[in-house]
VOGU-3710 file (C-alpha; in Angstrom, 3 decimals, decimal comma):
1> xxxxxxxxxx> 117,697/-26,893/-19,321  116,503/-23,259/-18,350  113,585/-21,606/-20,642  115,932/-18,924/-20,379  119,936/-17,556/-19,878  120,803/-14,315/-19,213  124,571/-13,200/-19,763  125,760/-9,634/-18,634  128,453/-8,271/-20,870  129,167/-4,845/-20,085
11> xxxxxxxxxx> 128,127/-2,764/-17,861  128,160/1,537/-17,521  130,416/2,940/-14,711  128,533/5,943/-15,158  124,920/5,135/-15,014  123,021/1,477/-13,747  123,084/0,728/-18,154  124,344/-3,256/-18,729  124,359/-4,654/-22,341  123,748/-8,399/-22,796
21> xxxxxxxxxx> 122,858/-11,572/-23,932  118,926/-13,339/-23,540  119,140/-16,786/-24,457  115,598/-18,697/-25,402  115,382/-21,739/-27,055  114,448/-20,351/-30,631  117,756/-18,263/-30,303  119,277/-15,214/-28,515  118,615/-11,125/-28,798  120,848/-8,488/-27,749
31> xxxxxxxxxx> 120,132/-6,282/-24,768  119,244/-3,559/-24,344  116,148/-4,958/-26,840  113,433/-3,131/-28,448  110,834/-5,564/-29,113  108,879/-5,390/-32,628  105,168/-5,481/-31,892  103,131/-8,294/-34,320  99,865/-8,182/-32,544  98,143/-10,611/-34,177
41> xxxxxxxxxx> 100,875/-12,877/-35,034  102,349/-10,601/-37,713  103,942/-7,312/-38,011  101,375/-5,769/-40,031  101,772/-5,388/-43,815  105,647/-6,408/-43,392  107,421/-9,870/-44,475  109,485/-11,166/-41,412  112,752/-11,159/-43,360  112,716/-7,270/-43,957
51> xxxxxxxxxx> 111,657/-7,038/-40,261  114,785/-9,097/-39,661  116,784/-7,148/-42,232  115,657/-3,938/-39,786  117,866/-5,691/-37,031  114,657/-6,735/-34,961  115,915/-9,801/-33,057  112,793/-10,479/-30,618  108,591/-10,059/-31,784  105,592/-9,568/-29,577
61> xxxxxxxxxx> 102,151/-10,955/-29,930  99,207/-10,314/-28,067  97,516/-13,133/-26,243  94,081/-11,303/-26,148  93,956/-11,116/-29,672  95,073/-14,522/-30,427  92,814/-16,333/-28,002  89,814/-14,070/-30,045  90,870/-14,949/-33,746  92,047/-17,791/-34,556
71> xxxxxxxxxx> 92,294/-19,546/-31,305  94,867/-20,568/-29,286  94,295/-24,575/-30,412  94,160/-23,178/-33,635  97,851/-21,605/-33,497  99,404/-24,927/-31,781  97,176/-27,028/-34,311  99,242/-24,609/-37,034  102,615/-25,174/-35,393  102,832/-22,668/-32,687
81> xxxxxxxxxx> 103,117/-18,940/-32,930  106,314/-19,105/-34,000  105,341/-21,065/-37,321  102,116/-19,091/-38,028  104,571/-15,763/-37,894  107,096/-17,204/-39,945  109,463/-16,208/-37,543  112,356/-18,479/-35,675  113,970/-16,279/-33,390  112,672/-15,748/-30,039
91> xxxxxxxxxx> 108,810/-14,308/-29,342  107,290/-12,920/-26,408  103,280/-13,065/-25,766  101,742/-10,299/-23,512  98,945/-11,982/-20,822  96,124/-9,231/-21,504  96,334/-8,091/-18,418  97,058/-4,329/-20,805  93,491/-5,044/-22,681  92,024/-5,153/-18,962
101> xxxxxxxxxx> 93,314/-2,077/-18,589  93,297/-0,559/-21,699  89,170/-1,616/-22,992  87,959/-0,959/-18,569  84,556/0,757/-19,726  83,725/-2,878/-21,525  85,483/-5,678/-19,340  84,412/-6,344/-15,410  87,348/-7,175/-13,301  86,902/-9,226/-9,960
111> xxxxxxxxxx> 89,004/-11,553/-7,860  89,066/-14,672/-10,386  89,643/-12,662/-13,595  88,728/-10,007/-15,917  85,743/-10,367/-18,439  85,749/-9,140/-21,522  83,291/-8,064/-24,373  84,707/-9,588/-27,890  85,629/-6,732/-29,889  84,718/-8,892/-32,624
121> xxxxxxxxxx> 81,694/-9,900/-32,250  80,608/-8,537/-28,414  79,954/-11,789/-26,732  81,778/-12,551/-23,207  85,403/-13,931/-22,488  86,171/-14,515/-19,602  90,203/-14,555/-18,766  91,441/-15,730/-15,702  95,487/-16,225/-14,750  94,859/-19,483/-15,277
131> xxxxxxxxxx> 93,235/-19,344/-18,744  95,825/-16,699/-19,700  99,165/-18,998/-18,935  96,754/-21,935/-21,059  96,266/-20,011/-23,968  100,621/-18,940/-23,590  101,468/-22,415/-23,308  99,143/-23,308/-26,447  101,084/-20,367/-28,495  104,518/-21,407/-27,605
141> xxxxxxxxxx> 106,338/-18,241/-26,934  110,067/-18,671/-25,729  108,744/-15,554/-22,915  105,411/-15,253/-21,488  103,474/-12,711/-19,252  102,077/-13,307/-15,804  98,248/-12,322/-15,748  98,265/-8,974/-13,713  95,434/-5,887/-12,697  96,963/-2,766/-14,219
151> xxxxxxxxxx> 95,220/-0,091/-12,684  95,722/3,612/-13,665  98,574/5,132/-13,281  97,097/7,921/-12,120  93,562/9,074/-10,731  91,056/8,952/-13,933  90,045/12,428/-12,586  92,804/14,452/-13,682  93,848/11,941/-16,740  94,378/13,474/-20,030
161> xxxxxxxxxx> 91,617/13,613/-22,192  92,554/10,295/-24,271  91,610/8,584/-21,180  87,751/8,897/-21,521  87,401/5,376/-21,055  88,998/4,972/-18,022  87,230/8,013/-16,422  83,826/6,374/-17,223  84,987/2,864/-15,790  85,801/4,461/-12,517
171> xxxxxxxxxx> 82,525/6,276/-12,432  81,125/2,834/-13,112  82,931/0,455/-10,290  82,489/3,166/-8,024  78,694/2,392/-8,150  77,553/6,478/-6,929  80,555/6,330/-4,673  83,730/8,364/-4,791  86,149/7,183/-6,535  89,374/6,110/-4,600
181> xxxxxxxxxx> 92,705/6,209/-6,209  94,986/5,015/-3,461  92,709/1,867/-2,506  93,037/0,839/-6,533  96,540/1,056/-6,827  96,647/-1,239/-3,431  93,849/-3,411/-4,702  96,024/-3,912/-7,843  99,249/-4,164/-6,260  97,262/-6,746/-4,091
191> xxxxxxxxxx> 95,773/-8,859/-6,590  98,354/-8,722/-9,331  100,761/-10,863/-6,058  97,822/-13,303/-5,587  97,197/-13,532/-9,889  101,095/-14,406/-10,312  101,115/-17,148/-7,558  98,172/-18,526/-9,372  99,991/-17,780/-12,988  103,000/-20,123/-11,584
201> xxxxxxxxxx> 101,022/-23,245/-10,513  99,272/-22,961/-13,935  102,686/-22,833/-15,953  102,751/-26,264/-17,756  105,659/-25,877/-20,060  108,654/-23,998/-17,527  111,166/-25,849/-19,111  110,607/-24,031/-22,784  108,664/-21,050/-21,408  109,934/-18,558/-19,303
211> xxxxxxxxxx> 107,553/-16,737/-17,330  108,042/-12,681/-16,447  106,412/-11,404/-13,245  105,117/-7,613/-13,581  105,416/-5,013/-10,786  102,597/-2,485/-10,395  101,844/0,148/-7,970  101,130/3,627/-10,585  103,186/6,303/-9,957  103,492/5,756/-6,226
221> xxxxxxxxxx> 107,067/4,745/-5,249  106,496/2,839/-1,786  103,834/0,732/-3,438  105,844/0,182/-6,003  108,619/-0,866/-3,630  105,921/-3,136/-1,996  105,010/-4,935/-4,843  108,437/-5,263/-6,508  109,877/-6,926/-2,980  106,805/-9,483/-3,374
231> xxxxxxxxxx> 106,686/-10,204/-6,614  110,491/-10,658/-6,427  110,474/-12,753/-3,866  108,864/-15,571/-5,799  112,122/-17,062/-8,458  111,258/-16,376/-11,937  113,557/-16,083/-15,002  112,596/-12,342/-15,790  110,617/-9,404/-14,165  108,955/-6,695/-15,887
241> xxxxxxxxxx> 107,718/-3,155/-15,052  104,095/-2,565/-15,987  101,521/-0,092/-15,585  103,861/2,704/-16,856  103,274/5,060/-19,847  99,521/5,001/-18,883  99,083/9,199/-18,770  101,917/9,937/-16,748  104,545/12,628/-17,676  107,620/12,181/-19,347
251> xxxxxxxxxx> 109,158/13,067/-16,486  107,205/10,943/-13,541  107,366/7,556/-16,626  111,346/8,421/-15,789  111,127/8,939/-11,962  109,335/5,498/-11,717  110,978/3,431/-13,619  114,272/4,298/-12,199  112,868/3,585/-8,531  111,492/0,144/-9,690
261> xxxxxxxxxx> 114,420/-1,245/-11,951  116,554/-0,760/-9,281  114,339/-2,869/-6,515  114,568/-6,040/-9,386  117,340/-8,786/-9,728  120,601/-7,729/-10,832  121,028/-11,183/-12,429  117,540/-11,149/-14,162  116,480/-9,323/-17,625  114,413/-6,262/-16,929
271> xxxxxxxxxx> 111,535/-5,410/-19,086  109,804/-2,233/-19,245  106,388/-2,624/-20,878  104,799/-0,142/-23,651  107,405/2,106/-23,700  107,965/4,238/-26,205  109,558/7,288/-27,424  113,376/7,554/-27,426  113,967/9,737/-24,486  112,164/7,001/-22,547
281> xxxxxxxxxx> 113,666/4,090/-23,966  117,300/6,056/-23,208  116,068/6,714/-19,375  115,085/3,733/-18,536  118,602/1,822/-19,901  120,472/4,208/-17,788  118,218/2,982/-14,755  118,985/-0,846/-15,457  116,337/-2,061/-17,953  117,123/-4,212/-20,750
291> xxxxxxxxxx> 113,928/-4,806/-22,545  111,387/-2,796/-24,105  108,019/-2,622/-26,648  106,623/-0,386/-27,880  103,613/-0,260/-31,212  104,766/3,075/-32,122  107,166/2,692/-34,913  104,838/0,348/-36,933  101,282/2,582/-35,816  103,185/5,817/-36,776
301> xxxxxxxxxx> 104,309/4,181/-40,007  101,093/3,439/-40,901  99,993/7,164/-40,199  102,611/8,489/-42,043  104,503/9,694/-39,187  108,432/8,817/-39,543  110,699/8,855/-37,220  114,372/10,515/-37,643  117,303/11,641/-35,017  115,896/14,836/-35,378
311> xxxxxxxxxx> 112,520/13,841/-34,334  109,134/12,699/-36,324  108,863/13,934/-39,664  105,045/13,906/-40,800  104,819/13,013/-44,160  101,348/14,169/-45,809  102,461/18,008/-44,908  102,577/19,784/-48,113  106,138/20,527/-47,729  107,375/17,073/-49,021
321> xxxxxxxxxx> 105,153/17,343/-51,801  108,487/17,594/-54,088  111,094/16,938/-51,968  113,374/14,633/-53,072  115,406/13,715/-50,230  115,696/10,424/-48,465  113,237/9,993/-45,299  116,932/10,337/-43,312  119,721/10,991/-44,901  123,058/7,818/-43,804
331> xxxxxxxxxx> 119,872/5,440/-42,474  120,294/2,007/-43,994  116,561/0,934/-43,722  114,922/-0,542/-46,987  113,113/2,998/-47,801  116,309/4,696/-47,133  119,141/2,020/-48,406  117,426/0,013/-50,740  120,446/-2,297/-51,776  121,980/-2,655/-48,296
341> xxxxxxxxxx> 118,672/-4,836/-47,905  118,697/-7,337/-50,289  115,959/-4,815/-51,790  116,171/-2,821/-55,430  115,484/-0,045/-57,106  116,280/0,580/-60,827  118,961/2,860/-59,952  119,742/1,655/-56,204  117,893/5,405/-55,254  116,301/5,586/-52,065
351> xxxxxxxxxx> 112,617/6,169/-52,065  111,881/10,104/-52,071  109,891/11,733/-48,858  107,510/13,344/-51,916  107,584/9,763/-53,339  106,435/8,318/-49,885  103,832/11,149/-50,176  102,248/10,473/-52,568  101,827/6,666/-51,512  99,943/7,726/-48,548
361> xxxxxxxxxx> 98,085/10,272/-50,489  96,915/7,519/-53,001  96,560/5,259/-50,302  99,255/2,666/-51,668  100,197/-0,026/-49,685  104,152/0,668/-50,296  104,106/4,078/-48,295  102,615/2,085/-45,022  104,821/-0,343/-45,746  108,072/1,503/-46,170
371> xxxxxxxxxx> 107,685/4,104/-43,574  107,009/0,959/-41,102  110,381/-0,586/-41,986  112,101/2,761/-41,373  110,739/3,331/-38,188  111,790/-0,057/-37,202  115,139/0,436/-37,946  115,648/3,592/-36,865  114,524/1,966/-32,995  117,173/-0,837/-33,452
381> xxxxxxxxxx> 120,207/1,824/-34,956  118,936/3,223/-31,483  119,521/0,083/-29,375  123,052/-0,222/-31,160  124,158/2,965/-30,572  122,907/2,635/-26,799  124,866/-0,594/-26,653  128,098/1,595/-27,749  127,894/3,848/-24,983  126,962/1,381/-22,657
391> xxxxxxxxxx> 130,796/-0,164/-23,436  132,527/3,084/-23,923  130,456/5,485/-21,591  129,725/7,271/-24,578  126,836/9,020/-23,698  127,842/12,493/-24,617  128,402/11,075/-28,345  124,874/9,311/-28,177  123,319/13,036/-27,055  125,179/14,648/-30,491
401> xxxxxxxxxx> 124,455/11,768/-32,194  120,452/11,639/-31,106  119,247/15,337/-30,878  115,731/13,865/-30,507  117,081/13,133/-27,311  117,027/16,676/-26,595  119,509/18,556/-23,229  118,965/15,618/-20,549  120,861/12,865/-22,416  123,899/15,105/-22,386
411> xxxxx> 124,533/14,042/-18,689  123,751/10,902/-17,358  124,123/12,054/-13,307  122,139/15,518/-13,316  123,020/15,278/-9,944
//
């Protein structure tokens, strides 16, 4: 039996959008999917049966992590991941092919893998796409990650300023030399081909695992065509688009991933990975994809940061001090709905925004906590109401609906 089914059941006649079915053996999600993120093996701070209760179908843990603390033996000594998560829908473990990417001033990357310094305790790990698919098929996620190189997106040189690190690991693999944008993305593109051949012959458990290949190629459209055609051409259950929301625009994250999801299988869930805010998310279904990540409803919940269909609401600004207002008003999260959740409240009152407040003020694990759930629901009343005007074409109600979305999700053919 296939690791994995994938059933089409609508699709847009206005846009490339299809809503479906991914079947795994611990169960089946809805596309298009936004994928909770549990790191290290748990959504932090949050009990998986209010995560379900959010509508999450699908988690994400992070193979890096996990192969630092506890262990990959450890986990399938526990049970698998899915048992040491308490969680028995379907999961889906990244390769760390991000942290490569994401830590460059402290790993070394070279043709057999990428080595990294422990961010617990500093000492050497060495991860190869061999080691990577090991430590997968010790976890026991229903979809794993092909080990790829995800360079920057775009030249480290004119990066944002968040991207200090990258800047200074260019400076330091160009040994004095200039640094040479073009020959990285083609050394990635390059590698991550010759990584995923090696990912497949390491792939013990294909009939309960199915493994993703990940396109590359930054913001650079004919070597993204060049690696999608290769990495295509080998038969996998899934692709994914990687190396995207990296310190590109808005605008080029949107250009890119509507040239790539078009160049992967029709027949084959698409997965777009690390992204992200809503206007993204409602992009990239219009261009094809079905899957998604992203950390930011569970980081920004931690930081107070809560988001609505109007847009983030910040919670520690004085205004809320006394308000007494729901965090949205008609959202049926646990902070918002309390009953509708199997959750109460003395009088079945939502939890105020000064309430909430005041948590974070006092640094109270509820306000974390309840401005996490939110945020999680508010991405999955997001893939419902995308999977609604998937089947109707409904995308000018999703625009009125969503004014977070802002003026281009009022017309999904600009041109």
């Amino acid at each position: 039996m296939s690791a994995l089914r994938f059933e089409i059941s609508a699709r847009s006649a206005a846009t490339r959008a299809r809503t479906g079915t991914v079947h795994t053996p611990h169960g089946s999600f809805q596309t298009p999917a936004f994928m909770t993120v549990g790191t290290k093996a748990t959504v932090k701070g949050l009990y998986p049966s209010l995560v379900r209760s959010c509508g999450a179908e699908v988690l994400l843990a992070n193979t890096y992590h996990l192969l630092l603390r506890p262990g990959p033996e450890t986990i399938a000594a526990l049970g698998g991941v899915h048992k040491v998560m308490g969680w028995d829908g379907p999961i889906l473990t990244d390769s760390g092919g991000f942290q490569a990417y994401s830590m460059a001033d402290i790993n070394a990357i070279d043709e057999d893998g990428v080595t990294f310094k422990s961010i617990i305790d500093g000492s050497k790990v060495h991860m190869t796409p061999e080691s990577s698919i090991h430590t997968q098929n010790l976890l026991g996620a229903d979809i794993i990650m092909a080990f790829d190189d995800c360079p920057p997106s775009v030249d480290p040189g004119a990066a944002p300023e968040n991207q200090t690190r990258l800047r200074l690991a260019a400076m330091r693999d160009a040994r004095g030399k200039a640094y040479d944008h073009d020959r990285r993305l083609e050394q990635g593109n390059e590698r991550t081909l010759r990584w995923l051949e090696r990912c497949v012959r390491a792939h013990e458990r294909s009939a309960d695992q199915a493994l993703f290949g990940i396109v590359q190629g930054g913001t650079d459209l004919d070597r993204r065509a060049w690696c999608a055609e290769r990495v295509c051409a080998i038969d996998l259950p899934g692709y994914a688009i990687g190396g995207v929301a990296v310190g590109e625009s808005p605008e080029d994250i949107a250009r890119v991933t509507e040239a790539t999801a078009a160049l992967l299988p029709e027949s084959k869930p698409r997965y777009l990975m690390g992204v992200g805010y809503e206007r993204d998310l409602v992009a990239a279904v219009r261009a094809g994809v079905d899957m998604f990540d992203c950390v930011l409803p569970t980081r920004n919940g931690r930081n107070a940061n809560a988001f609505t269909r109007g847009g983030q609401m910040r919670l520690k600004n004085a205004r809320f001090e006394r308000d007494t207002g729901p965090l949205e008003e008609g959202c049926d999260c646990p902070a918002c709905s309390p009953g509708a959740n199997g959750l109460h409240t003395p009088d079945g009152a939502p939890f105020s925004r000064g309430a909430i407040r005041h948590l974070f003020l006092a640094d109270e694990m509820l306000g974390p906590i309840l401005v996490s759930l939110h945020n999680i629901r508010h991405f999955q009343r997001l893939m419902l109401d995308l999977r609604a005007a998937i089947r109707t074409d409904g995308w000018a109600r999703l625009a009125r609906d969503w004014p977070v979305l802002g003026a281009s999700a009022r017309n999904p053919n600009p041109d």
